[in-house]
Structure formats: structure tokens, C-alpha cells
N, C-alpha and C positions, 0 to 999 in steps of 0.2 A: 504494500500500500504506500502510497505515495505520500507524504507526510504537509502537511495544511497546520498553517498557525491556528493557535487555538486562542477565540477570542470570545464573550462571554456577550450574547446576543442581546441586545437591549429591547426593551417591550416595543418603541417605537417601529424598529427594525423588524420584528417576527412581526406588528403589525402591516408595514409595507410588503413583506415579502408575503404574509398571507392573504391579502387585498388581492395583490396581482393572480396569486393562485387560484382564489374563487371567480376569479375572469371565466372559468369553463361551467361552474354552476350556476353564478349568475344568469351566464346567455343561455343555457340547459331550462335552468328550475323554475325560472322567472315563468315564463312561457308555456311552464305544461299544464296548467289549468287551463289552457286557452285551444289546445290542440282541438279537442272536439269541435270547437266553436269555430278553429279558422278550418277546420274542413266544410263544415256547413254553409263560409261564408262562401268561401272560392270555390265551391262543388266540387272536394277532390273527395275521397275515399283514404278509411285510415290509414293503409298502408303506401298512398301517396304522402299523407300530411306526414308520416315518422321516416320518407327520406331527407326531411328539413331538419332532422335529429342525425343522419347516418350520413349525409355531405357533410353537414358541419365538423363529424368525427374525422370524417377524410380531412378536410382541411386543415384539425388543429395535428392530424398526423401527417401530411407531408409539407408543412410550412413549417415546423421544427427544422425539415434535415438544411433547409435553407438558414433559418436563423443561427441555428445551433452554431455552425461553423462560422457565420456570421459574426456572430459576438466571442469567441476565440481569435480570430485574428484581427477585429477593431475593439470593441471594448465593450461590456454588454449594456449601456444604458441608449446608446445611437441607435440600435436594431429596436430597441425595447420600445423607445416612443416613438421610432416610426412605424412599427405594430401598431401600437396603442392608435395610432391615429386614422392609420388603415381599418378597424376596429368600429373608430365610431361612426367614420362615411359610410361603412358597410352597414352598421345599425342604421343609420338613417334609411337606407337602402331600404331595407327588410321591412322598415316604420312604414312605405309606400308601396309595397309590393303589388302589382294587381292581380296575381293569378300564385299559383303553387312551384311552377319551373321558375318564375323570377324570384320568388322567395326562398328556393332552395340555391339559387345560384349567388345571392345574396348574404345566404347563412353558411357561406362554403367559403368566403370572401372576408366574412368575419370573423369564421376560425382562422384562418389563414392570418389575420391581424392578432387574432386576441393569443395565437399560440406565443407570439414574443414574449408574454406574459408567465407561460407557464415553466417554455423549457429557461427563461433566463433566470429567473427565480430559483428554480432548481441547482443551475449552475453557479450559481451564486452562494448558496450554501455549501455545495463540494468547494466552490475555492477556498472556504475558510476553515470549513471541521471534515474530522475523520469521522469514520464510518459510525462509530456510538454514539459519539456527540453530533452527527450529520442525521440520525437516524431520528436522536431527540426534537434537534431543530425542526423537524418535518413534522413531530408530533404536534409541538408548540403551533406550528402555522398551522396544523388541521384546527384548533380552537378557533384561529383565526377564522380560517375558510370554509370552517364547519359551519359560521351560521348564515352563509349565506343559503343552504337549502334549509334554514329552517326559516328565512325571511324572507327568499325570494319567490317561493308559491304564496304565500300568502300576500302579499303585497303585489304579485304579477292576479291574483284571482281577484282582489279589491279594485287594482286600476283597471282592469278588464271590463265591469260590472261599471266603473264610474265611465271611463273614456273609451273604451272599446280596447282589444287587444293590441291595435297599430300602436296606444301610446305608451306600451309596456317595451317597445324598442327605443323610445326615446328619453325613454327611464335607461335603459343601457347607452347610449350616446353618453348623458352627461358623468355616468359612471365611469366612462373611457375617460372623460377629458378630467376628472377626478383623481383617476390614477396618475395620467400623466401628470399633472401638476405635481403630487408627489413623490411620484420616483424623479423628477426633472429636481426638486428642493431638495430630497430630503433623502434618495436613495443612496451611499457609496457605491464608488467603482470600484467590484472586490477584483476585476480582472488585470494583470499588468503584462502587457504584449511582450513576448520574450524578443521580437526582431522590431525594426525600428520598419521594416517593408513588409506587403503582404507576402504571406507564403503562396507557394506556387501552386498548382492546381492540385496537380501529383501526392503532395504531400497530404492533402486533405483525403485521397483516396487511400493513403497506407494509414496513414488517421482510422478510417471509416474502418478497411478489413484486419486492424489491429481490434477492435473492439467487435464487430459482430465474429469474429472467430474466436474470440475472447468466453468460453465456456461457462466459466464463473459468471460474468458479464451478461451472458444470455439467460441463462438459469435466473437467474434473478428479477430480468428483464420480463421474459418470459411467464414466473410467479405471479408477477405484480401486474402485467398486463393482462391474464387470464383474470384474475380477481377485479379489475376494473371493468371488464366487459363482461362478467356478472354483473355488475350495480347497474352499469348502465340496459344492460338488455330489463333489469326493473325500473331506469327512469322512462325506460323507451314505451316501455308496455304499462304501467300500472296506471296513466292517467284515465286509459280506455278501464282498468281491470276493477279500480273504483270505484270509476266518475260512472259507468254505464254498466260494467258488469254489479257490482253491490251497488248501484244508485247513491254514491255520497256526493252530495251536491258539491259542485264547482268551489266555491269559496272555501269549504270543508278539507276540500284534497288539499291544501297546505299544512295543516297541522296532522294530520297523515305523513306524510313530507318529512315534515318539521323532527317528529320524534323517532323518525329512523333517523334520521340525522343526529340529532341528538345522540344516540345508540353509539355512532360513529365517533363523535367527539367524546365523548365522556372514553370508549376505551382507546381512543387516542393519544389520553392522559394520561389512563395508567399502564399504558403503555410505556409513557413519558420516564414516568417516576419507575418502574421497573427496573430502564434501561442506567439506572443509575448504581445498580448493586447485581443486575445482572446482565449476560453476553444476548447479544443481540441473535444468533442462530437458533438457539431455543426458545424462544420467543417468538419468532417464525413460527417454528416447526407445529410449536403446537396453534399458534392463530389458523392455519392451513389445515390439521387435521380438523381443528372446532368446526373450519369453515364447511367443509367437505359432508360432515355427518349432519348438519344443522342442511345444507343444502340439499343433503337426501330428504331428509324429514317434511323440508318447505312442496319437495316433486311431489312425492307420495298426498299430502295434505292438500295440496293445489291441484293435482290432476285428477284426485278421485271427490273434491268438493267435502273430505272431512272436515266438520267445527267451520265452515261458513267464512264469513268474514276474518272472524279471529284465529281462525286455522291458517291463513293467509298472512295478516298482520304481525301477528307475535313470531315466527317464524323467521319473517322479515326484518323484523331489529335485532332477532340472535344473530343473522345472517350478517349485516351492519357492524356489529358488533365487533363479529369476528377478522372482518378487514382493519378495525384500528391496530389489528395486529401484524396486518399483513403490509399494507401498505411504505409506512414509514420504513419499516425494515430492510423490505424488498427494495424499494428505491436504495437509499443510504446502501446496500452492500453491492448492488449492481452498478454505482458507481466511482467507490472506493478507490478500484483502482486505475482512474482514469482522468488524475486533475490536471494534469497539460490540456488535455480534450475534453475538460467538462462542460464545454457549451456540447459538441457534436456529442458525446457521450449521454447529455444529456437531454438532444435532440433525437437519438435511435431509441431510446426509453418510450420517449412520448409519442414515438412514432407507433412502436409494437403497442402502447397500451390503447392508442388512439383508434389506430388502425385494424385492433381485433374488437375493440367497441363498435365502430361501424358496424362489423360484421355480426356481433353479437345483435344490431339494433335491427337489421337489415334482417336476420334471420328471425328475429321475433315478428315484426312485421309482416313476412311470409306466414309464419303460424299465427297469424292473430287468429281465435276464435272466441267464441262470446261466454271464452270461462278464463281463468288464472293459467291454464293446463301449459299453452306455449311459454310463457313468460317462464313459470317456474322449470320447464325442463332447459331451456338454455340455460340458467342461473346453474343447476347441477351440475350440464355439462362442464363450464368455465369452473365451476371450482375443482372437481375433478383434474380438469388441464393443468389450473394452476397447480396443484397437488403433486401429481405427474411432472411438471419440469422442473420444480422443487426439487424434488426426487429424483431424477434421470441427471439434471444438468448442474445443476446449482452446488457448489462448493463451501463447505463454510468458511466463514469471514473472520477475519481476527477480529477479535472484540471491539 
């Protein structure tokens, strides 16, 4: 492992870098009380209106491999706000949409902006801490960027009901120029360019096959991206599984929302404080096996319609639960050993987890039927997966 000063993160700081993080649930969470509603408006069918959920995945997965490398060899705040800005054009965009193809081509444009946010943030914390204290830091920013799914269905379901759906993008607009303003004040540059000229093309390419050949590095990658495209094939699917399969009204599906979130941040805490007396691989291991048996539990209860509503529910925040274990770790050890290249390092991460969430959301989509049954068997499958590359690929990490 590649050794990173160790510096003792200040509240301000785990604030800015968890704002930018929730850049992917804000534009996600805000808006999914409104999905029925914008199919109704623009006469698409659901499995049109959740490719505006599964372009955007595309997007924030392959505008990373550009960023990533991007802020490695200039410095990560230049890339970060000219994201950011591409971000909020693209939200206004979407705010005017007039049919389902221009608003997915919109929401695909916005990832594309909003990902400067995600992968630089990340690479931001590998420049400064090693893999336990990089692991904490990530915990810390989920506090942060945890309550944006607990705030932004709710407050996307209220502004829907007062101004119509279009003005819950322009609620994302000013949240862009938001950020900018403060990583432009208040962010540091933790990045310092080792050549005073850009690197050559080539070099970015031994860069790239340094790290996906990097077995440790995929294994982990690999983890962490399976378990995000579980959550997401449940942000993809549950507003349908809710809002119209158990009829909870519109405004209601935030606080639905909200307490699996919640689920999330609270064991992303003690996660936190774990990580202080003990190694971060067994803490893994076993978030991944919770995940796995809690995920069997959710298939079996969701596809045969056992205990209703709450057979679905409570399931669903064990499910939550068990990623505050998975995530923090998984990132922090799959990038450990890769702080020369922790923007591009950091950009193949968000690429794999981005880029099996499309597919996760896209394959729920396909199975929509008018019960829980698709939603939860994808959710198995991916933790399954994640569990599997853990296992096959993944190496443990020095503490």
C-alpha cells in the first residue's frame, strides 16, 4: 500500500466531500415519487420512464473514466466545477423536457456532469488516508450523504404536488451551483501533479491495465459494485412496488425512502467506530455474508407475497443495513493500493458500480410485474455476485 499523510478530517471537510457524494441520490431520490406521474404525463410506459434511471447510471459510469484521469494529471477541483456546471445546464434541461427520449438524453448528460462529483471526492480521500482511516472517512461522508435519501423523496413528493414534477429539476440546478460555490471556497487541492507537463496518452493506458489487472483491485471493485446495483435495482423498482403495487400514496413513499436510509447511515456509523479497534477484512466478510442471507429471505418473502407489505419492508432495511458494511470497506480497500492513480482508480470503481446498476435497473424494468417478485430476485442475484467476487477475487487488505 502506498502510504498517504494522515490528516484528521475536519467536520466542514467530511461535510463538503459528503454534499458532493449525495450528487447521485439527490438526482436519483428527488424524482422517484414523480416517476408514475411523469409516465402519465409524457405517455410512456414504466419500463420507458426507468430508462431515465438506467442512462443516467450509464452516464455517471462512463464520464468517470474521463474525469478520473482528468483530475490526476491537472488537479481535481478544475474537472470538479466544470462537472458541476455541466450538471446544472443538464438539470435545467430535464426541468423542460417534452417527451421521454429528450429527458433521458438529458438525465444521461447530467450524470455525465454530476459524476465529477462522485469519482473526485473519492479520490480525494485516497490522497490523504490509508485504507482504515480511508474506509472511516467514507463512513463519516455516508452520515453526510445519507440524508439526502431521507430528504430528497420527501421534499421531491411535496414540490411535485405544489409545482408539478418539472420544478423538482430546478431544485437540482440550484443544488449544483450550491456545490460549486463551495468546493470553488472552501474545498482543498489534496492532489499535487508529480510533472510540471501533461502525461502522455500511453501512460494513462498502463495506468488503466495496471489497475483492472490488479486482482485485489477488482475483487473489491467488483464487491462493492454488485452490492450497489442491488440498492439500486430497489431504487429502480420500489417506487412502482409501493406507490401502485401496496397503494402508498405519493407523498408517503419518502418516509419509506427515508428509513431505509436511515438503516444505511446509522450502520455506517458503526461501522465507523468499529473500524477503530478493529481490521477492516472482517468487517467485510461478514457485512457480505448478512447481506446474502437477509437477501435470500427478502426473494423468498417478495416473490411468494409472505407478511404483505411488511414482508417486503422490514427485509428491506436489514438488506440497507447490511451494505453500511459493505460499502465503505469495499471502496477504501479497492483503492488502497493505487494513490499515484487515485482519480483513474477511482474512476474504474464508479465505472463497475455505475455500470452494473444500469444493468441491475434495466433488468428490473424488463421484469416489472405488478408484485415485489422482479425487484427482489435481482436484489439476491447482486448480493450473491457481490459475495462471489469477494470470495473468488478479493485479497485481504492490510489493516
Amino acid at each position: 500500500m502506498e502510504a498517504t499523510p494522515h490528516r484528521a478530517p475536519s467536520p466542514g471537510f467530511i461535510a463538503i466531500l459528503g454534499a458532493l457524494t449525495a450528487i447521485a441520490p439527490m438526482s436519483i431520490d428527488m424524482y422517484l415519487p414523480a416517476l408514475p406521474t411523469i409516465g402519465r404525463e409524457l405517455g410512456a410506459d414504466p419500463a420507458s420512464v426507468q430508462l431515465t434511471l438506467a442512462f443516467f447510471f450509464i452516464g455517471l459510469a462512463l464520464g468517470q473514466l474521463v474525469i478520473g484521469p482528468l483530475s490526476d494529471r491537472m488537479n481535481r477541483k478544475v474537472p470538479l466545477l466544470g462537472g458541476l456546471g455541466l450538471y446544472a445546464l443538464a438539470s435545467a434541461g430535464c426541468a423542460v423536457a417534452p417527451s421521454i427520449p429528450v429527458l433521458v438524453a438529458f438525465r444521461f448528460l447530467q450524470a455525465v456532469g454530476g459524476c465529477a462529483a462522485l469519482v473526485i471526492s473519492r479520490a480525494v480521500v485516497r490522497d490523504l488516508y490509508q485504507a482504515r482511516e480511508a474506509a472511516r472517512v467514507f463512513s463519516m461522508m455516508t452520515l453526510v450523504m445519507g440524508v439526502a435519501p431521507i430528504v430528497a423523496p420527501l421534499v421531491g413528493g411535496y414540490v411535485m404536488l405544489a409545482f408539478g414534477w418539472r420544478a423538482i429539476f430546478g431544485v437540482l440546478v440550484v443544488f449544483a451551483i450550491a456545490l460549486m460555490a463551495a468546493s470553488a471556497l472552501f474545498l482543498p487541492e489534496s492532489h499535487q501533479v508529480a510533472r510540471a507537463e501533461v502525461e502522455p496518452a500511453g501512460s494513462i493506458l498502463h495506468d488503466l491495465r495496471a489497475i483492472v489487472t490488479d486482482r485485489h483491485f477488482l475483487g473489491f471493485a467488483l464487491t462493492a459494485g454488485f452490492a450497489q446495483a442491488g440498492m439500486f435495482a430497489y431504487i429502480s423498482a420500489s417506487p412502482f412496488v409501493f406507490i401502485e403495487y401496496f397503494h402508498v400514496p405519493a407523498r408517503s413513499y419518502g418516509w419509506i425512502f427515508g428509513a431505509n436510509a436511515c438503516a444505511l447511515i446509522f450502520s455506517s456509523q458503526v461501522n465507523g467506530r468499529l473500524l477503530l479497534t478493529h481490521h477492516l477484512e472482517p468487517l467485510l466478510q461478514r457485512g457480505i455474508t448478512a447481506l446474502v442471507a437477509v437477501a435470500l429471505g427478502l426473494a423468498v418473502l417478495g416473490w411468494t407475497g409472505w407478511g404483505g407489505f411488511w414482508g417486503v419492508f422490514l427485509p428491506l432495511m436489514a438488506y440497507m443495513a447490511c451494505l453500511g458494511f459493505v460499502f465503505s470497506n469495499a471502496m477504501a480497500a479497492a483503492l488502497a493500493g493505487h494513490g499515484r492513480r487515485a482519480g483513474l482508480a477511482a474512476a474504474v470503481l464508479g465505472t463497475l458500480q455505475y455500470g452494473l446498476a444500469a444493468l441491475s435497473g434495466g433488468l428490473v424494468g424488463r421484469l416489472h410485474s405488478a408484485t415485489a417478485g422482479g425487484m427482489v430476485l435481482v436484489m439476491a442475484a447482486c448480493a450473491l455476485l457481490a459475495f462471489t467476487a469477494h470470495r473468488m477475487l478479493a485479497k485481504p487488505t492490510s489493516p
